[in-house]
KEFISE-187531 format. One line per 5 residues: number of its first residue (from 1); their letters; for each residue z, x, y of N, C-alpha, C. Coordinates in pm, whole numbers, plus 50000, padded with zeros to 5 digits. Each point is the difference from the previous one (the first is absolute). Example, Ala and Ser with C-alpha at 12.3 -4.5 7.8 and 13.67 -1.06 7.14 Angstrom:
BEGIN
1 = AS = 50780,51319,49431,50000,49911,50119,50000,50090,50120  49928,49965,50105,50006,50082,50119,50073,49923,50109
END
This chain:
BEGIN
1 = XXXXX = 50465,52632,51057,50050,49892,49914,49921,49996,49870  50054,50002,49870,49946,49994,49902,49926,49808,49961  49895,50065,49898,49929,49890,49960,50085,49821,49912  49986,49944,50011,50020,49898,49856,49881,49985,49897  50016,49939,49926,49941,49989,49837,50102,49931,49943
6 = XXXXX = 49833,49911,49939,50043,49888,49886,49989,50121,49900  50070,49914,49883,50019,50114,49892,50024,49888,49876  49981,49884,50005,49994,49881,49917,49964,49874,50068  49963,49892,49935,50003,49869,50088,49982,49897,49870  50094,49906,50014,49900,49912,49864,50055,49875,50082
11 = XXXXX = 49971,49874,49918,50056,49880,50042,49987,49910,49855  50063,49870,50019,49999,49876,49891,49841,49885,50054  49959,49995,49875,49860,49921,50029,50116,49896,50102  49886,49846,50057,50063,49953,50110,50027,49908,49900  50125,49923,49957,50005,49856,49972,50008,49881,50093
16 = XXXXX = 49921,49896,49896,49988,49872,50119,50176,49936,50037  49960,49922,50112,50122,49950,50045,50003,49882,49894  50132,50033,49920,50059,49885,49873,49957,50086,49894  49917,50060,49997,49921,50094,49894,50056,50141,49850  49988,50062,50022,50035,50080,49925,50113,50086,50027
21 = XXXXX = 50026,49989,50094,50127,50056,50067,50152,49903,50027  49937,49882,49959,50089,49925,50055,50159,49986,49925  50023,50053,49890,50153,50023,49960,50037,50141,50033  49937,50085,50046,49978,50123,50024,50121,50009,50147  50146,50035,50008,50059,50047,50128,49951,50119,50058
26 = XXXXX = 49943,49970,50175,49947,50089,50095,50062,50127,49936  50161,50054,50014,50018,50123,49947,49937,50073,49907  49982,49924,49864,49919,50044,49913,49857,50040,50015  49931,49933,50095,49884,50007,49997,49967,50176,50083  50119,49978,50095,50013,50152,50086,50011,50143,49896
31 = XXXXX = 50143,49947,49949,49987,50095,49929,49906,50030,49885  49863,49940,49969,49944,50020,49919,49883,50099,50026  49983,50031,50181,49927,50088,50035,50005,50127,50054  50202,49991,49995,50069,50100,50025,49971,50064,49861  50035,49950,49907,49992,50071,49835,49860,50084,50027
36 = XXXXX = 49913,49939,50040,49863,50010,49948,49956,50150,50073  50036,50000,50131,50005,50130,50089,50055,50141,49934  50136,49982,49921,50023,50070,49968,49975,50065,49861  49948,49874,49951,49906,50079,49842,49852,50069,50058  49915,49938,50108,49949,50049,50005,49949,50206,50057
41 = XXXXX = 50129,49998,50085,50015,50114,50099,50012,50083,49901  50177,49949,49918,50017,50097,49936,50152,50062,50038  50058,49953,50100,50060,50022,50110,50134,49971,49944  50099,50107,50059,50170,49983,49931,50044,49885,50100  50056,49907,49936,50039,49850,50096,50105,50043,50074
46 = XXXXX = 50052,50124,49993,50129,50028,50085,49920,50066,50142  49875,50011,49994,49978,50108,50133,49916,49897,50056  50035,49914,49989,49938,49871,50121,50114,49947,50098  49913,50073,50156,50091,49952,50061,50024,49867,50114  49898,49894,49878,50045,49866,50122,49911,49934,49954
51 = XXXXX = 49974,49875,49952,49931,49878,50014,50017,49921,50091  49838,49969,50081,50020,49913,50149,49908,49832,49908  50031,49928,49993,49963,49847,49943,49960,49944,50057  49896,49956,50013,49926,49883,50099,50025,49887,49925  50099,49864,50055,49988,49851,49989,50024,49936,50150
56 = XXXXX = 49871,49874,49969,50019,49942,50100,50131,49878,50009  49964,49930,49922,50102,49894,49998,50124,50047,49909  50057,50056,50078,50167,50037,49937,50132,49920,50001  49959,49886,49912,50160,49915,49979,49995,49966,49831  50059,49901,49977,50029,49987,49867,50007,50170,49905
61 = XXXXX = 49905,50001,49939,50013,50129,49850,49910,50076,50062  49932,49983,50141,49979,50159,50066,50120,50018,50096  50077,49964,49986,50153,50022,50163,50092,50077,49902  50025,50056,50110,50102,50095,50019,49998,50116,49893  49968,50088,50118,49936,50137,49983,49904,50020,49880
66 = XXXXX = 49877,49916,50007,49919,49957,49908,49955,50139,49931  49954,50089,50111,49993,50131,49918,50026,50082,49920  50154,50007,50027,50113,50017,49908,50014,49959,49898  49964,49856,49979,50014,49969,49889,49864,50027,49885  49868,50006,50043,49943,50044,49939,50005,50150,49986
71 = XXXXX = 50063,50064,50008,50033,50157,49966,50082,49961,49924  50131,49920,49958,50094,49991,49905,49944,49898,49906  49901,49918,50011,49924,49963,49886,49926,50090,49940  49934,50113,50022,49946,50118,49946,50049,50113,49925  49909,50127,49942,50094,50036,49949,50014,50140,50049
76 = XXXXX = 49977,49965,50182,50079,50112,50088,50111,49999,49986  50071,50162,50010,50157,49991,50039,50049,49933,50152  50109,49969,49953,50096,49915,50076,49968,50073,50130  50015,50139,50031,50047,50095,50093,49825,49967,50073  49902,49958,49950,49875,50009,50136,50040,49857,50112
81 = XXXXX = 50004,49991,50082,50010,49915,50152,49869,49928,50018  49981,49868,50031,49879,49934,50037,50083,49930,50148  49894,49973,50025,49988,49927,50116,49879,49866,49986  50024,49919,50101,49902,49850,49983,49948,49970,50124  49907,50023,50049,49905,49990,50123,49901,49845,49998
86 = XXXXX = 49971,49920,50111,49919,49900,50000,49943,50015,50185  49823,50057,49930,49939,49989,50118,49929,49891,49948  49988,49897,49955,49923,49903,49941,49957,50016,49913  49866,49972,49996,49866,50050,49895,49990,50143,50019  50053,50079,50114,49960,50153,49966,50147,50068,49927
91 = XXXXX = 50067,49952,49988,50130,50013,49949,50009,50148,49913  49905,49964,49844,50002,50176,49952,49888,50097,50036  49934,49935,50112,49884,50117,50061,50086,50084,50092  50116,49903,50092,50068,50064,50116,50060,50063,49874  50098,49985,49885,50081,50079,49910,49943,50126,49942
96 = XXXXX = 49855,50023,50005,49926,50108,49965,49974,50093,50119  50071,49976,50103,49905,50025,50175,50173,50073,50023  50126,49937,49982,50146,50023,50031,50006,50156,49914  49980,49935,49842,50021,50085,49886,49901,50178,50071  49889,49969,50030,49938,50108,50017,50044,50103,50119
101 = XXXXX = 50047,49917,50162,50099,50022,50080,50137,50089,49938  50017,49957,49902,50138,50055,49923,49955,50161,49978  49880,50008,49889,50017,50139,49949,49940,50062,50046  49886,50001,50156,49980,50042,50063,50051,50084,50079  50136,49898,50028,50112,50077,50116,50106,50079,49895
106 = XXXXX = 49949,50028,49881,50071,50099,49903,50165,49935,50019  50030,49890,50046,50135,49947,49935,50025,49925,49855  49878,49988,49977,50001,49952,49847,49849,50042,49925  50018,50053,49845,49880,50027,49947,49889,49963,49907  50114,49844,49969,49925,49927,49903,50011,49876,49998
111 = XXXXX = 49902,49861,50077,50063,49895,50058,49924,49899,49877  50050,49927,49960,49939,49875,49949,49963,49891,50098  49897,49972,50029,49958,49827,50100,49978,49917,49899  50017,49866,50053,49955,49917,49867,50025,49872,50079  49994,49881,49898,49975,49914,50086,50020,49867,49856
116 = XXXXX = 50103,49905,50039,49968,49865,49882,49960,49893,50089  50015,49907,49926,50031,49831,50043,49974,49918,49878  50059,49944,49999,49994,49859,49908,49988,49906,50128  49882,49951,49953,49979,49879,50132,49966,49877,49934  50036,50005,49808,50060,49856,49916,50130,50002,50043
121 = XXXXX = 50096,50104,49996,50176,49958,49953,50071,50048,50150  49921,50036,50071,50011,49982,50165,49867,49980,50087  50002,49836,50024,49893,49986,50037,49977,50065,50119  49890,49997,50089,49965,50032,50165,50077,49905,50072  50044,50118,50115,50088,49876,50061,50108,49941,49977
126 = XXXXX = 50034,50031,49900,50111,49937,49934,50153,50056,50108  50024,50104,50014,50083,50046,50062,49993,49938,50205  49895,49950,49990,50019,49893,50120,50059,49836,49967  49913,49993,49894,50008,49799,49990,50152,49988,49933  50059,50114,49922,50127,49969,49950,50120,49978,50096
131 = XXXXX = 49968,50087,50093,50149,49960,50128,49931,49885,50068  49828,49936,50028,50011,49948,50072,50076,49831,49961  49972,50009,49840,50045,49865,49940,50169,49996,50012  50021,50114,50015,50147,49993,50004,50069,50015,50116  49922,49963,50123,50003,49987,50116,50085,50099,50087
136 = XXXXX = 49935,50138,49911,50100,50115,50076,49871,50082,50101  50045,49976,50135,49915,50096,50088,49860,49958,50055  49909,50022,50060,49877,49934,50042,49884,50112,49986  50010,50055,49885,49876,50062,49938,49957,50133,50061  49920,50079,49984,49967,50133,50060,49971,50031,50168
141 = XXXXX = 49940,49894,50028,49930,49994,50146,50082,49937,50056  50075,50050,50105,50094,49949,50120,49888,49976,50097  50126,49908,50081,49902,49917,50078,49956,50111,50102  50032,50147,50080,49918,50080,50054,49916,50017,49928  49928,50014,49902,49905,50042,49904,49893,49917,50021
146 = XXXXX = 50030,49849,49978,49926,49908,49989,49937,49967,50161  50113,50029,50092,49958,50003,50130,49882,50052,50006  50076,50143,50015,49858,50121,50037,49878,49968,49929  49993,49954,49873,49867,50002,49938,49948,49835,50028  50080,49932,50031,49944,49880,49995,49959,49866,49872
151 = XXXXX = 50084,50076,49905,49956,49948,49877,50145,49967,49924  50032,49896,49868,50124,49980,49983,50064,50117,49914  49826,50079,49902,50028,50077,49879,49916,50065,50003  49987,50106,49920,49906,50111,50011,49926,49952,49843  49872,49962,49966,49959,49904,49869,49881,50129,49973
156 = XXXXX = 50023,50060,49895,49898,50095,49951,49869,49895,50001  50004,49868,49942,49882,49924,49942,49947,49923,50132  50041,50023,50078,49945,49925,50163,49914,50140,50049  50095,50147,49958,49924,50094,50046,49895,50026,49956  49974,49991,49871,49909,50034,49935,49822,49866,50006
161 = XXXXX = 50073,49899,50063,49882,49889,50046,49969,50078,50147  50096,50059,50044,49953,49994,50132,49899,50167,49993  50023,50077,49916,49890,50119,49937,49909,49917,49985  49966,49905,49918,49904,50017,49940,49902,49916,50094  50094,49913,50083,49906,49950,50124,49939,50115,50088
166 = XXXXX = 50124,50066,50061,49915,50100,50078,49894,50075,49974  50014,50059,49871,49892,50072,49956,49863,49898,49926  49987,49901,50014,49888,49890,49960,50021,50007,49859  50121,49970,49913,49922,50034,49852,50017,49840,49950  49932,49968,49951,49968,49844,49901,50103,50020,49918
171 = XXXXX = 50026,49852,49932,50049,49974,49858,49953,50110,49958  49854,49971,49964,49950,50066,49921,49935,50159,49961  50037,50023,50099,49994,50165,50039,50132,50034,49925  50089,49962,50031,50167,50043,49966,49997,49966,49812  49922,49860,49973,49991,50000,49904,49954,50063,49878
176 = XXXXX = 49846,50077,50052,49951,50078,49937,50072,50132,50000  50080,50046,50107,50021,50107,49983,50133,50021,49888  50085,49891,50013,50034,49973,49854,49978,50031,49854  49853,49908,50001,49958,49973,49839,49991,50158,49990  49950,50083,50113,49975,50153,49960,50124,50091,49970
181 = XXXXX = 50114,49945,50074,50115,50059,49929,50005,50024,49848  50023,49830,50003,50008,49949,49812,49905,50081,49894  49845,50040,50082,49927,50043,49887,50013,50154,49995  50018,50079,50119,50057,50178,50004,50106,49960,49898  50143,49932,49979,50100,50041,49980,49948,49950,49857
186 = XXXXX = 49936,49902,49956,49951,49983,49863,49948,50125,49906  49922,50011,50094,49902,50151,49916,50086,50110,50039  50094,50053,50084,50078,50091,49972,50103,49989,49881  50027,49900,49995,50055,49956,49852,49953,50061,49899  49866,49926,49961,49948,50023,49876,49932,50169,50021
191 = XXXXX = 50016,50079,50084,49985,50146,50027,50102,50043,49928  50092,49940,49977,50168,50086,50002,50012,50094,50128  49960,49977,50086,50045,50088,50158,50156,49929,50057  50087,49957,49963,50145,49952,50006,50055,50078,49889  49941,50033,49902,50078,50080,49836,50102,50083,50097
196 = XXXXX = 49968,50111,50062,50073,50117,50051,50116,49948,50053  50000,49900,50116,50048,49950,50105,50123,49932,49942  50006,49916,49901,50046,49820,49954,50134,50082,49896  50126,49969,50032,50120,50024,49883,49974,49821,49954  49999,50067,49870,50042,49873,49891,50146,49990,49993
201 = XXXXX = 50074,49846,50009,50092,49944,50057,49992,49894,49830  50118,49993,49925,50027,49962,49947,50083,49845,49993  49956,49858,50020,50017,49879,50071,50020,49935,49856  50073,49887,50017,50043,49883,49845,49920,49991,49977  49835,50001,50021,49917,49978,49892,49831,50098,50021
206 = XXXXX = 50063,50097,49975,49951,50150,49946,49977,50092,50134  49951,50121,49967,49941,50104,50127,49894,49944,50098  50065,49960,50119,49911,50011,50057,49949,50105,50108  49845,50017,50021,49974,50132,50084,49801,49948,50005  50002,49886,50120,49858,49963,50009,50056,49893,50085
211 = XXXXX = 49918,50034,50133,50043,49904,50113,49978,49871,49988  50105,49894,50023,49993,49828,49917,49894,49954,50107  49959,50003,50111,49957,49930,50148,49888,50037,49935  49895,50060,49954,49839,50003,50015,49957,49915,49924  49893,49950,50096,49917,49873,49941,49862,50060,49951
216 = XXXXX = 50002,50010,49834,49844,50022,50031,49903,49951,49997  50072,49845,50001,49864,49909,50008,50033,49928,50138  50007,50088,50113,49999,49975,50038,49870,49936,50140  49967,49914,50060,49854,49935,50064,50053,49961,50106  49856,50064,50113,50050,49908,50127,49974,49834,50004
221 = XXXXX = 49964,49936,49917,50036,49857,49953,50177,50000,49968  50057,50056,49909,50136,49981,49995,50074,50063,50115  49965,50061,50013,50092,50089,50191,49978,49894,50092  49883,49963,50007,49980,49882,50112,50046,49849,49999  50067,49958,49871,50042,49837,49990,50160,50031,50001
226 = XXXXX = 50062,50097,50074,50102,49970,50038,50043,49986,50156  50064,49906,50012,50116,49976,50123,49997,50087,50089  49944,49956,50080,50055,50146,50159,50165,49964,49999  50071,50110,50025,50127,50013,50063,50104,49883,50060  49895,49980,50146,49998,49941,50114,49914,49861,49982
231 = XXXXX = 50006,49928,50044,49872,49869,50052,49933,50058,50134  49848,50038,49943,49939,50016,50066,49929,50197,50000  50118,50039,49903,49972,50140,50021,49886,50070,49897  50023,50125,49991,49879,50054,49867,50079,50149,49930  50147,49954,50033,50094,50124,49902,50039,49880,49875
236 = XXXXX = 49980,50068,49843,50030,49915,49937,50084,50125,49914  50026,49906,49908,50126,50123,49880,49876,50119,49937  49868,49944,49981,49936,50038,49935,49915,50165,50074  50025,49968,50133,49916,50124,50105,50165,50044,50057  50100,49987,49933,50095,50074,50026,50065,50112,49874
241 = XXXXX = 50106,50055,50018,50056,50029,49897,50089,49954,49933  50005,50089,49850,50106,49892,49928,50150,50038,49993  50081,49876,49984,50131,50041,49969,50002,50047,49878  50081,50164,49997,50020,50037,49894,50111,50095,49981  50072,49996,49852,50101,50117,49998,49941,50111,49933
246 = XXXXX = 50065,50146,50082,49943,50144,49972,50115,50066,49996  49950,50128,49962,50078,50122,50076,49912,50067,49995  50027,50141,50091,49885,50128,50005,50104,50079,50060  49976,50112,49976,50065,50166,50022,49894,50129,50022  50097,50064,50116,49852,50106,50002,50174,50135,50012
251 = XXXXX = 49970,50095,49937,50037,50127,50006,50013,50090,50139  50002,50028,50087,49981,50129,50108,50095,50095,50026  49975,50119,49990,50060,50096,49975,49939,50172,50116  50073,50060,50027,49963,50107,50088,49940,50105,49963  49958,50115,50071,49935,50101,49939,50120,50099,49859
256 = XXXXX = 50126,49974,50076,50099,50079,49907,50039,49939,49844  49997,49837,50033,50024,49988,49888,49849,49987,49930  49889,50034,50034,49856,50000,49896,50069,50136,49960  50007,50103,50082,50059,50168,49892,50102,50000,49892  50124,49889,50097,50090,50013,49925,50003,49925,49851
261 = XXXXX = 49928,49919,50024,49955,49894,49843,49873,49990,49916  49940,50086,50051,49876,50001,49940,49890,49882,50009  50013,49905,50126,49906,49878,49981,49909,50050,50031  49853,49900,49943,49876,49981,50051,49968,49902,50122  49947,50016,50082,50041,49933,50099,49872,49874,50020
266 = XXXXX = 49988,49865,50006,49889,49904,49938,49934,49978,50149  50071,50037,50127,49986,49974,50125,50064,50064,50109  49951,50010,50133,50106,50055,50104,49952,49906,50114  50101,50004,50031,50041,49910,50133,49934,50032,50104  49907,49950,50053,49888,50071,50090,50078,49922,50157
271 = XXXXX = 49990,49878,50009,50084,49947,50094,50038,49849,50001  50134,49964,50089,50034,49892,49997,50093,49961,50120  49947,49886,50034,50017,49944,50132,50079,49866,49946  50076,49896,50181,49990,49888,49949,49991,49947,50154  49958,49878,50034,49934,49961,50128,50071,49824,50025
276 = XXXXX = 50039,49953,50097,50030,49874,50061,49921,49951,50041  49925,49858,50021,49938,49959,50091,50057,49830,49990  49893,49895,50001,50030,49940,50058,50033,49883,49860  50166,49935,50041,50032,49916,49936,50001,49869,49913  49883,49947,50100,49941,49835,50002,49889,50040,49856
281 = XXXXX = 49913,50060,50041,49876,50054,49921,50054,50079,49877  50086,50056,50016,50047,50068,49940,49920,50100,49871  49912,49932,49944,49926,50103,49897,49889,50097,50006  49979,49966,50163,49893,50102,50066,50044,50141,50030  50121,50067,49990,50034,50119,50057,49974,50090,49882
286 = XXXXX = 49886,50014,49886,49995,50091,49941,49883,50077,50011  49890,49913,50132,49907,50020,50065,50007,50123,50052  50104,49929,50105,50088,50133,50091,50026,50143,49993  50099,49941,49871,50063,50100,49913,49930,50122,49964  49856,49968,49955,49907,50052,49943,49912,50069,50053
291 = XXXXX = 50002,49967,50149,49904,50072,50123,50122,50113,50037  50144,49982,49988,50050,50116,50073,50060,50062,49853  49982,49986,49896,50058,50138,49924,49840,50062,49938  49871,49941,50048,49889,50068,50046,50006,50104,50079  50049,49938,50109,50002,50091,50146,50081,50119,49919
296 = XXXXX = 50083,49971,49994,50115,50158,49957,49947,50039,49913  49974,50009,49922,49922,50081,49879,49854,50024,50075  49953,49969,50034,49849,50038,50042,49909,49983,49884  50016,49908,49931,49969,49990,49935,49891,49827,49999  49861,50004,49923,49962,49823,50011,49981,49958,49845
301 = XXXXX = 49997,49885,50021,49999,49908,49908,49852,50037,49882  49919,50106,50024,49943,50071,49933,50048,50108,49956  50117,50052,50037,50078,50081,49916,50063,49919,49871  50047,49950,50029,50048,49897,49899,49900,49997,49896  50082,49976,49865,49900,49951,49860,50033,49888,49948
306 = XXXXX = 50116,49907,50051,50062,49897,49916,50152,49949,50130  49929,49852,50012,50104,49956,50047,50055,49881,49907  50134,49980,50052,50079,49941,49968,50071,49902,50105  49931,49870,50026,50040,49906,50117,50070,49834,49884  50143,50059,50047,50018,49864,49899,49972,49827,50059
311 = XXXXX = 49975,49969,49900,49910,49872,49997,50108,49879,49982  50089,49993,50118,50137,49924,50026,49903,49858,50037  49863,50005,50060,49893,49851,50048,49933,50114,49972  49852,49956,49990,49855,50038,49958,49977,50012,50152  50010,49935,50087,49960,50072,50111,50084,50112,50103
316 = XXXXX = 50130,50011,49905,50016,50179,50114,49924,50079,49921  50007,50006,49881,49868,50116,49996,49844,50017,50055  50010,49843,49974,49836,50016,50039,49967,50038,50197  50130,49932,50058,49996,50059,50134,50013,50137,50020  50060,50086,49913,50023,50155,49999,49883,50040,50014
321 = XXXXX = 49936,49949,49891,49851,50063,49987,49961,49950,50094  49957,49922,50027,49872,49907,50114,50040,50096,50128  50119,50044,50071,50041,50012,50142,50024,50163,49915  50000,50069,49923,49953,50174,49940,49902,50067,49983  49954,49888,49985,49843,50021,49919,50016,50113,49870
326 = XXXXX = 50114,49949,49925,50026,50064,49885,49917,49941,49854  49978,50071,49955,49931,49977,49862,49964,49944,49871  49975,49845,50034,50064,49936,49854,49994,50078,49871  49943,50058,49986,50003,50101,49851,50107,50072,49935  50100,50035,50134,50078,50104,50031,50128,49894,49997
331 = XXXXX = 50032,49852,49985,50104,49962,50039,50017,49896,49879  50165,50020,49972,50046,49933,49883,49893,50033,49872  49972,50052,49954,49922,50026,49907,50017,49945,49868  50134,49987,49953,50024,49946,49867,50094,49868,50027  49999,49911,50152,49999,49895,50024,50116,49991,50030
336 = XXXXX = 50060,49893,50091,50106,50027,50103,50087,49879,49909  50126,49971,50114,50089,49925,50013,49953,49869,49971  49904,49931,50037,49941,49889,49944,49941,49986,49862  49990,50082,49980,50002,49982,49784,50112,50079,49948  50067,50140,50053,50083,50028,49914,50139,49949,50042
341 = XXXXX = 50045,49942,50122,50105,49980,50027,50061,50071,50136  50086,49934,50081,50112,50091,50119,50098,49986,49949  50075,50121,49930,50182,49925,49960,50075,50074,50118  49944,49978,50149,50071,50005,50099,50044,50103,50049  50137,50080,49993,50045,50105,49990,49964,50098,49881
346 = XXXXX = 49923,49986,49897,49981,50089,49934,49812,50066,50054  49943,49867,50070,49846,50064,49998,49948,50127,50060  50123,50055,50117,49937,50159,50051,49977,50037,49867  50111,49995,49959,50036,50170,49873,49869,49972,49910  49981,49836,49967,49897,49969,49881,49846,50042,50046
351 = XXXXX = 50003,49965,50110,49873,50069,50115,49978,50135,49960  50112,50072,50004,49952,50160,50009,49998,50054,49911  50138,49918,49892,49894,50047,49818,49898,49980,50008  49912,49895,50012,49850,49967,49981,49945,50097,50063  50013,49982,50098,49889,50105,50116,49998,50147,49942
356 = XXXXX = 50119,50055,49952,49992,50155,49951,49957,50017,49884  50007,49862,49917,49900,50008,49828,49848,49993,50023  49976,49910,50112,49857,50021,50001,49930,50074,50111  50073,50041,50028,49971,50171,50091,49938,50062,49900  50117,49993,49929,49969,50116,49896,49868,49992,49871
361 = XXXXX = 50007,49876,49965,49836,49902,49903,49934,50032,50147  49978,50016,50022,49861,49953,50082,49997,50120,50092  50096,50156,49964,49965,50125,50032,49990,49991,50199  50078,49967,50100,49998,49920,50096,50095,50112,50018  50052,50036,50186,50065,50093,50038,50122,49923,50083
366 = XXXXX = 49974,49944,50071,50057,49901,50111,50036,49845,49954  50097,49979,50037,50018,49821,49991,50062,49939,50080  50019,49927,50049,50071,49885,50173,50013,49891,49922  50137,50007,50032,50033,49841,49937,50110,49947,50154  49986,49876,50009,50059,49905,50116,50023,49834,49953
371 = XXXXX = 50124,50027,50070,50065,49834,49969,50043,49895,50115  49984,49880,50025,50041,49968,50074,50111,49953,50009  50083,49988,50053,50146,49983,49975,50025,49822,50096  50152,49967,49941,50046,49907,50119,50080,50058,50120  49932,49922,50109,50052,50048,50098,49901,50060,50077
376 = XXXXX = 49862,50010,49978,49913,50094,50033,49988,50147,50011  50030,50060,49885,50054,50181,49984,49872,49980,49913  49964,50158,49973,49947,50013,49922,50008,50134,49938  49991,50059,49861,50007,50153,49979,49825,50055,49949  50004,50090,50020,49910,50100,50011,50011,50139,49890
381 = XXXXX = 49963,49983,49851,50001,50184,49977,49907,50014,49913  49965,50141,50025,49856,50065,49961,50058,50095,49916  49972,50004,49901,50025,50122,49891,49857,50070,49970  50032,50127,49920,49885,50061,49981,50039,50020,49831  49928,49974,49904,49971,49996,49870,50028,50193,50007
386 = X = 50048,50047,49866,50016,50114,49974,49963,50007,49844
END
């Protein structure tokens, strides 16, 4: 079976929710990283054979065949095919994991993954609370569901208290690990280490291309005088991540079409898994995840040069590490989801742009990036920098 390879990847800095994106239609924003792939490759837009789209919340102006339509907002021909996938939050990591599946098995040689959301002009959730006000149907979880688990709903933010209990972490542990987001993703800023990565996106009031979410004044005095979640809890907005609209796109392509097109190849697909566990908890299975696409590769977490654990609560990462004994040095490096943003279905793809730009700054061979998904899934893939 032949190899995959990235062969481009870029994404849109993150805008805040209401923010800079906010007259901006999801399509547009897609197709703005579809454009961007193909200036960068180089690549004839007719010999692409498929865009797979990661959105999670698909109703309003991401529904119906959301993918599609960001290929006909672009300025691909009519004749390339997308498709629209929602594994949750791993949405364009699984679309980079399908896509690579594709030109592997030599039925296709040049896949676009990618991934939007507008989570201003379709909020989270939204595609639940709209039928429920309109009193069509009784929501995702049937009552076997709720049986078996014992619970009415499956609540990412109950899961993520119940992480951070198990694993002992404080307010203020979760908090600090925060302010450290805010200050990596600050000073990667003023590095220009995003320059490579970031398409400038043209919005009613000028270019933007510099992620809106980073605080750089940001203090664990201001992280700490906000609101827990819950009464009584220690998840607040501030040790979570932010709502934000994105897009990101990554390129993968087979050994025939690197001959047949002449690409440089920025990465190869070393491996990729995706794992179930348990529902209630739900944000713990990237733990898992992470011990068995170890096992198969034979490979440890000292192979690795750079992880990538998105920062959906401050404490699934910090449980990754704590129960890995993985490397704070080595993880999120130019600062996660809590300063730059989750725009949901777009964060695999935005994950693995990052991870393969600073593979590459920081001269690094290996990278693992993992998401936790709803539902308790999680994905798993390791590329190797080229």
């Amino acid at each position: 079976m032949t190899e995959a390879y990235i062969v481009a990847a870029a994404r849109t800095a993150g805008g805040k929710r209401k923010g800079a994106f906010a007259a901006t239609h999801p399509a547009d924003l897609g197709a703005a990283v579809l454009d961007a792939l193909v200036d960068r490759s180089g690549v004839d837009p007719n010999a692409i054979d498929d865009v797979i789209m990661g959105c999670v919340t698909q109703g309003g102006e991401q529904a119906n065949a959301f993918g599609r339509n960001c290929v006909l907002a672009s300025s691909l021909p009519q004749t390339v095919p997308a498709v629209t996938i929602d594994r949750q939050c791993g949405s364009s990591q699984q679309a980079i994991q399908f896509a690579a599946q594709a030109v592997m098995s030599g039925t296709q040689d040049i896949v676009i993954a990618a991934g939007t959301e507008s989570m201003t002009r379709v909020p989270m959730f939204s595609n639940i609370t709209t039928y429920a006000k309109l009193g069509i149907g009784e929501g995702p979880f049937s009552k076997s569901i709720q049986q078996r688990f014992g619970v009415p709903q499956f609540s990412q933010f109950q899961g993520a208290q119940m992480i951070a209990d198990k694993y002992g972490f404080s307010r203020e542990d979760m908090d600090r690990f925060s302010l450290a987001s805010h200050q990596k993703a600050a000073a990667a800023i003023e590095a220009g280490a995003f320059a490579d990565e970031i398409v400038a996106f043209e919005t009613e009031h000028g270019t933007f291309a510099q992620d809106e979410g980073v605080r750089f004044d940001a203090s664990l005095e201001k992280i700490g005088s906000l609101d827990p979640l819950e009464e009584g809890g220690s998840i607040t907005a501030a040790n979570a991540s932010q709502m934000t609209d994105g897009s990101a796109s990554v390129m993968i392509v087979n050994e025939k079409a690197l001959k047949d097109h002449g690409f440089t190849p920025l990465a190869r697909l070393h491996h990729f898994s995706v794992t179930a566990g348990d529902p209630v908890i739900m944000l713990e299975e990237p733990l898992r995840a992470t011990r068995l696409a170890l096992e198969k590769t034979g490979m440890t977490l000292g192979d690795i040069d750079l992880f990538e654990v998105n920062e959906a609560f401050a404490c699934v990462p910090m449980a990754w590490l704590k129960e890995l004994g993985g490397d704070p040095a080595k993880l999120n490096v130019n600062g996660g989801a809590i300063a730059l943003g989750h725009p949901l279905g777009a964060s695999g793809a935005k994950l693995m742009t990052t991870l393969i730009h600073a593979l590459k700054a920081r001269g690094g061979k290996y990278g693992l990036q993992t998401m936790c998904e709803g539902g308790g899934i999680a994905n798993v893939t390791i590329v190797e920098a080229l």
